[in-house]
C-alpha positions as CSV (number, residue, x, y, z in Angstrom):
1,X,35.3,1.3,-63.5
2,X,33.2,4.4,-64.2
3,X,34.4,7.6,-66.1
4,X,34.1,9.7,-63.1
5,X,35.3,6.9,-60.3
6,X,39.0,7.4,-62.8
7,X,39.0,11.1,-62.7
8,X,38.5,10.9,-59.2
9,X,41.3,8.4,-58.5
10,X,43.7,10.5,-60.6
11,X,42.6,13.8,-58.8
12,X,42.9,12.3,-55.7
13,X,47.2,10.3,-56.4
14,X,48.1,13.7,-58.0
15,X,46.6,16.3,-54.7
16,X,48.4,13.3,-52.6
17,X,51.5,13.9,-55.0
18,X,51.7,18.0,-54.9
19,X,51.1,17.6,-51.2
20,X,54.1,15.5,-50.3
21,X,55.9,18.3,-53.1
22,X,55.2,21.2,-50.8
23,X,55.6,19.5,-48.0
24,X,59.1,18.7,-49.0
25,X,59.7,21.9,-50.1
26,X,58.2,24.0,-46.9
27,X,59.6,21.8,-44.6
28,X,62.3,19.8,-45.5
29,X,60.3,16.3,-45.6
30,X,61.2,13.6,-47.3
31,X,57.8,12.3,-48.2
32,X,58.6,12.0,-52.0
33,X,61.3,9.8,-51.1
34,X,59.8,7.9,-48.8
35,X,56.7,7.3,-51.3
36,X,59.8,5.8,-53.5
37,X,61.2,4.0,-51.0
38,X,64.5,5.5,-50.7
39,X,64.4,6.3,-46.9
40,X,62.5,4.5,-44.0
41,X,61.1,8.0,-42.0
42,X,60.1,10.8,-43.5
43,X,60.4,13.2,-41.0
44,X,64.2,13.3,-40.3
45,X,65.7,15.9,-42.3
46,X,69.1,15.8,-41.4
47,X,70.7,15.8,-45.2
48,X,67.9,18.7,-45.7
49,X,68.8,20.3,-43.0
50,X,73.0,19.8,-43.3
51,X,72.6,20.8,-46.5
52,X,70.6,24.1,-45.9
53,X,73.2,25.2,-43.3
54,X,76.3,24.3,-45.0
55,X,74.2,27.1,-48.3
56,X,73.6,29.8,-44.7
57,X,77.6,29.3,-44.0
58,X,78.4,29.7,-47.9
59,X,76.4,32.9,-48.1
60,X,77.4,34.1,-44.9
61,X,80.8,33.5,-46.5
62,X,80.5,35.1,-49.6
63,X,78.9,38.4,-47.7
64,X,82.6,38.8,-46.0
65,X,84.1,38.1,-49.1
66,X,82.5,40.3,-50.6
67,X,82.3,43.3,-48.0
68,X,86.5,42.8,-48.4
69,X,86.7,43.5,-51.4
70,X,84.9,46.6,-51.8
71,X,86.8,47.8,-48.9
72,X,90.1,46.9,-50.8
73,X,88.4,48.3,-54.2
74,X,88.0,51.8,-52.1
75,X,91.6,51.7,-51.2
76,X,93.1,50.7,-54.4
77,X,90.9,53.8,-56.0
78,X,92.0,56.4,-54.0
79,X,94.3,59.2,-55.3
80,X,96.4,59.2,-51.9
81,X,96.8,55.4,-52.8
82,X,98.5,55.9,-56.3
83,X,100.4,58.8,-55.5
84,X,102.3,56.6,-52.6
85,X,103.2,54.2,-55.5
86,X,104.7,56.5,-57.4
87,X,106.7,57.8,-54.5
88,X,107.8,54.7,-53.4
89,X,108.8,53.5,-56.9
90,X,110.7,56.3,-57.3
């Protein structure tokens, strides 16, 4: 095997590799696992795509979450607020 037949065979597995690495990335493929043999079709993304909506519902989540608690860090700050917990511990 020639010096330049190699390079060529390594150039060619490791643009085959990065490929299947976007792809997996861009579209939720599972080509580096099916290269492994750890799933029988690549192109059902249903883990991928369970997982990406259960992350959608956690930061839609944390969004209210954290909306609240400004809202109850602006009435906790208020003067009006304190003064009526004064009066009422009184």
């Amino acid at each position: 095997m020639s010096t330049l037949s190699l390079v060529l065979l390594l150039g060619s597995i490791t643009s085959i590799a990065l490929l299947a690495s976007y792809l997996d990335a861009k579209f939720q493929w599972c080509l580096n696992d099916w290269m492994n043999g750890k799933c029988s079709n690549p192109f059902i993304a249903s883990k991928a795509a369970l997982q990406q909506q259960r992350i959608q519902e956690k930061d839609a989540q944390i969004e209210a979450l954290m909306a609240r608690i400004e809202t109850l860090e602006a009435i906790v700050t208020e003067p009006a607020y304190e003064l009526n917990k004064k009066i009422n511990a009184l």
